[in-house]
Structures are given as C-alpha cells and as structure tokens.
TORKOL-4160 file (C-alpha; in steps of 0.2 Angstrom, whole numbers, padded with zeros to 4 digits, m for minus):
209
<pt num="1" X="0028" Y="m0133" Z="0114"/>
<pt num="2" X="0028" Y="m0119" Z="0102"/>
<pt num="3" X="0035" Y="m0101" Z="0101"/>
<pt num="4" X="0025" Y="m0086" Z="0095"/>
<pt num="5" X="0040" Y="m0078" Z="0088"/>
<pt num="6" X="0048" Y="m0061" Z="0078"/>
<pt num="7" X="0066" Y="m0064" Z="0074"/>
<pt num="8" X="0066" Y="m0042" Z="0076"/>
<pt num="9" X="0057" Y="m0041" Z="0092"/>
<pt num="10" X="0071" Y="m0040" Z="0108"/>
<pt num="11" X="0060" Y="m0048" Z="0120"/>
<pt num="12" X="0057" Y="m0063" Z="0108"/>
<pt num="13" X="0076" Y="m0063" Z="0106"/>
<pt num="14" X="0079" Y="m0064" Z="0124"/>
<pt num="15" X="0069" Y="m0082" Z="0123"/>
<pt num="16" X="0078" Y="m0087" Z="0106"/>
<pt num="17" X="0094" Y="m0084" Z="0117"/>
<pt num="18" X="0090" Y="m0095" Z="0130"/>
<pt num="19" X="0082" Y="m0108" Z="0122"/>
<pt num="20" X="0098" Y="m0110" Z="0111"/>
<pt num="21" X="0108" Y="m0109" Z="0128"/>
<pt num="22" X="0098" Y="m0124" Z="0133"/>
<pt num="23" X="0101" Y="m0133" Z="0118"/>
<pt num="24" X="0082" Y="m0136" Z="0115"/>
<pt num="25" X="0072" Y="m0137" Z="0097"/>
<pt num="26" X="0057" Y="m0129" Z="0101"/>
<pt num="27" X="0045" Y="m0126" Z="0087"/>
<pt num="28" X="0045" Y="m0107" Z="0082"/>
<pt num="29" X="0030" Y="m0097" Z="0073"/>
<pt num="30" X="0033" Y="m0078" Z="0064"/>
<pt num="31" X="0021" Y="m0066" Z="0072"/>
<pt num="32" X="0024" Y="m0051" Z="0060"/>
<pt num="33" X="0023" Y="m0036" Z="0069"/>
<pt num="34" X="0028" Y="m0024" Z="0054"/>
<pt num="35" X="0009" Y="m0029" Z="0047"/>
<pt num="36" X="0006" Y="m0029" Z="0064"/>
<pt num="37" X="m0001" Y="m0047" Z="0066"/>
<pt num="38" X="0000" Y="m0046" Z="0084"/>
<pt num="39" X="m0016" Y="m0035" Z="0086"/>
<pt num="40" X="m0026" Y="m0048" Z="0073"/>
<pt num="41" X="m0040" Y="m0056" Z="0082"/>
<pt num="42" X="m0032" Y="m0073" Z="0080"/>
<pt num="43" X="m0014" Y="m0068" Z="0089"/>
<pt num="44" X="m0026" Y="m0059" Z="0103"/>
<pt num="45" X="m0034" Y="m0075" Z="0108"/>
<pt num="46" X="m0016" Y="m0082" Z="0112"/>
<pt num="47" X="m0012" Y="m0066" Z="0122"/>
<pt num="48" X="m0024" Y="m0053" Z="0124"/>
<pt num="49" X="m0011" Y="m0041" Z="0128"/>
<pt num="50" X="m0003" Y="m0042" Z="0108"/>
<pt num="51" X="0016" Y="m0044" Z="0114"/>
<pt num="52" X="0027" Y="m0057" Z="0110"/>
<pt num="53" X="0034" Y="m0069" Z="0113"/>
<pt num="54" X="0023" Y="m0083" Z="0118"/>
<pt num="55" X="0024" Y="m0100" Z="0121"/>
<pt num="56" X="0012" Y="m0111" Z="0120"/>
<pt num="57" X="0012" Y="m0126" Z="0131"/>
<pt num="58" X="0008" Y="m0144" Z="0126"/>
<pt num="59" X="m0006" Y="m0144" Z="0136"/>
<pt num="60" X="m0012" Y="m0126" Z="0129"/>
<pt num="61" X="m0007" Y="m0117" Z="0144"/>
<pt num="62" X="0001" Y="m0102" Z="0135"/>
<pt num="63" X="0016" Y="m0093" Z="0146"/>
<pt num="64" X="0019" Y="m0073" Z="0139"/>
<pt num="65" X="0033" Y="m0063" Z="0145"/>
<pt num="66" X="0050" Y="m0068" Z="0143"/>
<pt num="67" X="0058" Y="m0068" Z="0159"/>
<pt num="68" X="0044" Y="m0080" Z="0164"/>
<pt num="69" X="0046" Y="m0088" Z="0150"/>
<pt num="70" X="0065" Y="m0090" Z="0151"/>
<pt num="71" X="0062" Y="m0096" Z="0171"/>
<pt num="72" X="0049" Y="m0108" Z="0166"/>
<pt num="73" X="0061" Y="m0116" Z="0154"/>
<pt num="74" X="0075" Y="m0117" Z="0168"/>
<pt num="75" X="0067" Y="m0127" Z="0180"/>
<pt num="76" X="0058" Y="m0140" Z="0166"/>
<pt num="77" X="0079" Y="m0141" Z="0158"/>
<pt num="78" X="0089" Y="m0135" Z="0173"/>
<pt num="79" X="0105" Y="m0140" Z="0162"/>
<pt num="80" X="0115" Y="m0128" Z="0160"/>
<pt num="81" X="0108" Y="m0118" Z="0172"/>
<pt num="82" X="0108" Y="m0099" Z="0168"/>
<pt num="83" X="0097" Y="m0093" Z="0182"/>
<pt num="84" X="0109" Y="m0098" Z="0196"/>
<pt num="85" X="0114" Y="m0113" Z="0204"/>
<pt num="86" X="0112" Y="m0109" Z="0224"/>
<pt num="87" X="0096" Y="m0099" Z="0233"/>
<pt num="88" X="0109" Y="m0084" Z="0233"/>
<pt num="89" X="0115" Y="m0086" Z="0217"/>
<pt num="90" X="0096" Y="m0087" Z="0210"/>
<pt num="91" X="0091" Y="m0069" Z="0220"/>
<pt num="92" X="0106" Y="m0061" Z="0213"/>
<pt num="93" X="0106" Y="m0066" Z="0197"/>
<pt num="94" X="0086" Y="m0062" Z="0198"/>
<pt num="95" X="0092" Y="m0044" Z="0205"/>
<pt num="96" X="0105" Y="m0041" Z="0192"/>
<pt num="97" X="0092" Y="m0048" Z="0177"/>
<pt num="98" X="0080" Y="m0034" Z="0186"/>
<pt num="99" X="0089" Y="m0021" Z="0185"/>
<pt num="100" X="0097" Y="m0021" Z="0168"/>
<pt num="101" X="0076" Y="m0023" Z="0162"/>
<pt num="102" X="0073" Y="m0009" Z="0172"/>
<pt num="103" X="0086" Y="0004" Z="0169"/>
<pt num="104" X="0094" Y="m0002" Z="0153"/>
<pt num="105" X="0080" Y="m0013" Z="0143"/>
<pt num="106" X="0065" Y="m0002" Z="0147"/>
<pt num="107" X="0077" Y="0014" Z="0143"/>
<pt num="108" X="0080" Y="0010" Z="0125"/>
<pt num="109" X="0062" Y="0004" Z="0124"/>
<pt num="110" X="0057" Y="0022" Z="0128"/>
<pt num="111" X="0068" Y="0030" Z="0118"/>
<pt num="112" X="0064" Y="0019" Z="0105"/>
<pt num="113" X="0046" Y="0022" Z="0105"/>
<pt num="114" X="0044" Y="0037" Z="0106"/>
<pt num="115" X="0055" Y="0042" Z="0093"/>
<pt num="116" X="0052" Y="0030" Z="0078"/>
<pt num="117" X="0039" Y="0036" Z="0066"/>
<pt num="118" X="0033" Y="0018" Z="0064"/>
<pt num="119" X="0026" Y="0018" Z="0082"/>
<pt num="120" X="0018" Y="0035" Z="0081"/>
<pt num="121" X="0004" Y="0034" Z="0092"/>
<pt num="122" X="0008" Y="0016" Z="0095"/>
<pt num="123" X="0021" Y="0020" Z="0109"/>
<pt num="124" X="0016" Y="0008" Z="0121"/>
<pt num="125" X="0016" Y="m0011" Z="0118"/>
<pt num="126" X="m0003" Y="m0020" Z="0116"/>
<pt num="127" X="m0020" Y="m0016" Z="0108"/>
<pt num="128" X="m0021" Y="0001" Z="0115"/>
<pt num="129" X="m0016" Y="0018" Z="0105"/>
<pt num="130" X="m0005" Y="0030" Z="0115"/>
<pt num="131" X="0004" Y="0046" Z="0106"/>
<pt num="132" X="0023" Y="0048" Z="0105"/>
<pt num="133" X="0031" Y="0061" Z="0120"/>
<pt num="134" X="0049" Y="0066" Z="0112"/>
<pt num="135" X="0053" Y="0073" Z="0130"/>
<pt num="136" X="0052" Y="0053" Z="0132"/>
<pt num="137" X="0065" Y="0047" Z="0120"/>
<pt num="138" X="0077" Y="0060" Z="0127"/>
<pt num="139" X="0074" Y="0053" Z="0143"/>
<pt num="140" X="0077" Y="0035" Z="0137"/>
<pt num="141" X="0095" Y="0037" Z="0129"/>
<pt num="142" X="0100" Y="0049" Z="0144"/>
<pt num="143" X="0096" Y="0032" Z="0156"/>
<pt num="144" X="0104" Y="0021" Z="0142"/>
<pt num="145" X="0121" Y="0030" Z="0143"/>
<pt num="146" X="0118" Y="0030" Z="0165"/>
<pt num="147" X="0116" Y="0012" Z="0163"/>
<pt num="148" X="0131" Y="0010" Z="0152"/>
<pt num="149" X="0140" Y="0018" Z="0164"/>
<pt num="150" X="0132" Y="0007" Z="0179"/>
<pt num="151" X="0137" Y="m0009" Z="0169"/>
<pt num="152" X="0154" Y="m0003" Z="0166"/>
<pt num="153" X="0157" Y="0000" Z="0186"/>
<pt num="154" X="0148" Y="m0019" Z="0189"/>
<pt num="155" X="0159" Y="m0029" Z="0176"/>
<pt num="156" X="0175" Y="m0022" Z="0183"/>
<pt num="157" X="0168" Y="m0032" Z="0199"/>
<pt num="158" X="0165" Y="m0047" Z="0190"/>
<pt num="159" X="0166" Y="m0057" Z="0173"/>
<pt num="160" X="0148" Y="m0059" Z="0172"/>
<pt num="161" X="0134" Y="m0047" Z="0176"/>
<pt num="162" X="0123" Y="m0059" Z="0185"/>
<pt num="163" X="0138" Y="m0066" Z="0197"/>
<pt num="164" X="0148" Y="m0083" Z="0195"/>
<pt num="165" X="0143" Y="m0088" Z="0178"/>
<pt num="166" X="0131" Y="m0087" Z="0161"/>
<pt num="167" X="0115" Y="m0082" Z="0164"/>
<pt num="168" X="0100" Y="m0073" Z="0162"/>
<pt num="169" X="0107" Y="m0055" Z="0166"/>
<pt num="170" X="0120" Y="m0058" Z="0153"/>
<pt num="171" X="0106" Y="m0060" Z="0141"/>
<pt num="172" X="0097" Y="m0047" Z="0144"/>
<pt num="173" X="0109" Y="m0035" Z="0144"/>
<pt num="174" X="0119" Y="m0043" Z="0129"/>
<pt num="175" X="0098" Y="m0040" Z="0118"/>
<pt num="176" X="0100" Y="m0021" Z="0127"/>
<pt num="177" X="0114" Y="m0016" Z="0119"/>
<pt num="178" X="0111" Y="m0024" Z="0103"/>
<pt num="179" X="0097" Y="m0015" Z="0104"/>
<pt num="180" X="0101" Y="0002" Z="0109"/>
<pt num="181" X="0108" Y="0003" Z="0089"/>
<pt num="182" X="0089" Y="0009" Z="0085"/>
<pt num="183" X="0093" Y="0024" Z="0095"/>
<pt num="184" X="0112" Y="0027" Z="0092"/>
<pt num="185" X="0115" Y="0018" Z="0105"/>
<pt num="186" X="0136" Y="0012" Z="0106"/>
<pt num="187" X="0147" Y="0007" Z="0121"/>
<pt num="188" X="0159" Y="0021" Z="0124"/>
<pt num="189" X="0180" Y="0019" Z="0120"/>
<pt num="190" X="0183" Y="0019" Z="0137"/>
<pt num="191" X="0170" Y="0008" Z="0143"/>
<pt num="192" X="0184" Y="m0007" Z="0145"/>
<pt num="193" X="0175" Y="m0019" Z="0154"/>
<pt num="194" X="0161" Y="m0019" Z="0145"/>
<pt num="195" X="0169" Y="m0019" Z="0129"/>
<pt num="196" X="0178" Y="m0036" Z="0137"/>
<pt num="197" X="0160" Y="m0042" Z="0143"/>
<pt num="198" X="0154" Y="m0037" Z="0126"/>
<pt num="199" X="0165" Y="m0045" Z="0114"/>
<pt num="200" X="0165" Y="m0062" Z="0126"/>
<pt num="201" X="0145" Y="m0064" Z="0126"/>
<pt num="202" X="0142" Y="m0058" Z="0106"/>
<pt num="203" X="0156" Y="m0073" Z="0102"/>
<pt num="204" X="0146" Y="m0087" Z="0112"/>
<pt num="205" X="0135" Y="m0098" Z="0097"/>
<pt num="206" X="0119" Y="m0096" Z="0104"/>
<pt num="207" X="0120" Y="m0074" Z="0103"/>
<pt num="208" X="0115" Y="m0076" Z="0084"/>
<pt num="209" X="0098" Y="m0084" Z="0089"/>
C-alpha cells in the first residue's frame, strides 16, 4: 500500500492518525498542495477529483476519502478497533463521526476557504474554480462555535465522543479543532469537558502523526 499524502492537509491527518492508531507502517508520498501538485495531470490520474489523501492499493485499486479510507483499514487490522466493537457501537460511532464532519469539520472548512487569500477562487476542493463568498466564512465560524458548544454538552455525557472508547469520532474531532486555529478558532474557558477531552486525546502518541 501506499499513501498520497500532505503532512498540512486535515483530511490527510485524519488517516496519519489512524494509521498510527493501528500501529501500521504504511509507505507515505508528499503531494504539495502549496504548488498545487494535486491538480498536475500525473496526481489526477490517481484521483480525478485532486483531494487527498489516497491510498493506493497493492493491487492498484486506489481508495480516496478518508473516512473510507480509515473504515477500509479497520476491517483488513480490526486491532485496536476504533470504529466500534458491536453493530450498535459501529452505528453510533458512525453517527457521532457524522456529525462532527458535518457540523464541525466542514464548518471550519468553509470558513477556511472562503476567507484565506491563498484559496481565492479555489474555495471548493478539486479541479474546478469557484470564487470566495465572505458571507460563507462568517457562516462557518458561527457553526464552529455551535459545534463547540454541541460537543461540550456530549462530552459531559461521556469520556469519548464516539461512545465506550477510542475511535474514529475522536479523531475527527480532535483534526477539527486543531484545525479551527486557521480561523481563530479556540475552545472557550468554560468549555470544561472539552478542555478535559481535549487535553486527553492531544496527549495520546499517535496525535502528532
């Protein structure tokens, strides 16, 4: 196997978490999306859509999207299992993993895009042009701070956001935050629970992949 990778890209890291969570040596290779190699002919043959990360099968099946990625990579390792153990604790920890893409992840991706002069008319991932909307960012770190607020309620249910343990969800929302600094972006002083969630998961060997 082999990883199309960017150590700066969020999705990418998602993977690098995971993969180090599995304790797996997977082969990794720098896609620079600064010179934006993603979008060169010979990156767009691996995946049309020029997003990473990648991952390129022995075979030369190649898997895009991390969360497949991550779900392919639990069933061929299922030790430790960070997807859940049980159908139910699969579907919730699917559900949480969900919804902290949806309404955290994809938040600061918006805000993020749309406000970076780097990604002027490049707001949207993949090989087509689309112009910033600042509306858009606004937007985006209005949802980020409703999200915070939605994971600060959930982690004073539980230690982990996916349920019973480790998992994906944690991941996700661990890269989230991390990388809500592009937009200013902070966990608020009277967030307790997720400041205990947060300083738990950041200390764990496998959050500096």
């Amino acid at each position: 196997m082999q990883l199309y990778d960017f150590k700066m890209a969020p999705n990418a890291r998602r993977v690098r978490i995971f993969v180090a969570e599995k304790r797996l040596d997977i082969p990794k290779i720098d896609v620079d999306l600064g010179s934006r190699a993603q979008l060169h002919e010979a990156y767009l043959e691996i995946n049309p859509l020029g997003e990473v990360p990648a991952l390129v099968l022995d075979d030369g099946t190649v898997l895009t999207e991390s969360t497949a990625i991550c779900h392919y990579l639990e069933e061929v390792c299922p030790d430790p299992p960070l997807c859940g153990r049980t159908p139910l604790e699969r579907a919730q920890m699917m559900m949480w993993d969900r919804r902290v893409e949806q309404h955290g992840f994809a938040a600061v991706a918006e805000a993020f895009r749309n406000s970076n002069p780097f990604f002027t008319d490049r707001s949207v991932t993949g090989p087509m042009d689309f112009p910033q909307i600042p509306a858009l960012a606004e937007r985006g770190k209005q949802r980020f701070a409703n999200f915070l607020n939605f994971m600060e309620q959930r982690l004073g249910e539980t230690e982990f956001v996916g349920g019973v343990c480790y998992g994906i969800a944690d991941i996700t929302a661990l890269v989230t935050i991390d990388f809500a600094r592009t937009i200013k972006g902070r966990i608020g002083e009277n967030q307790a629970n997720l400041q205990r969630w947060y300083a738990a998961v950041s200390r764990r060997d496998s959050a500096q992949a």
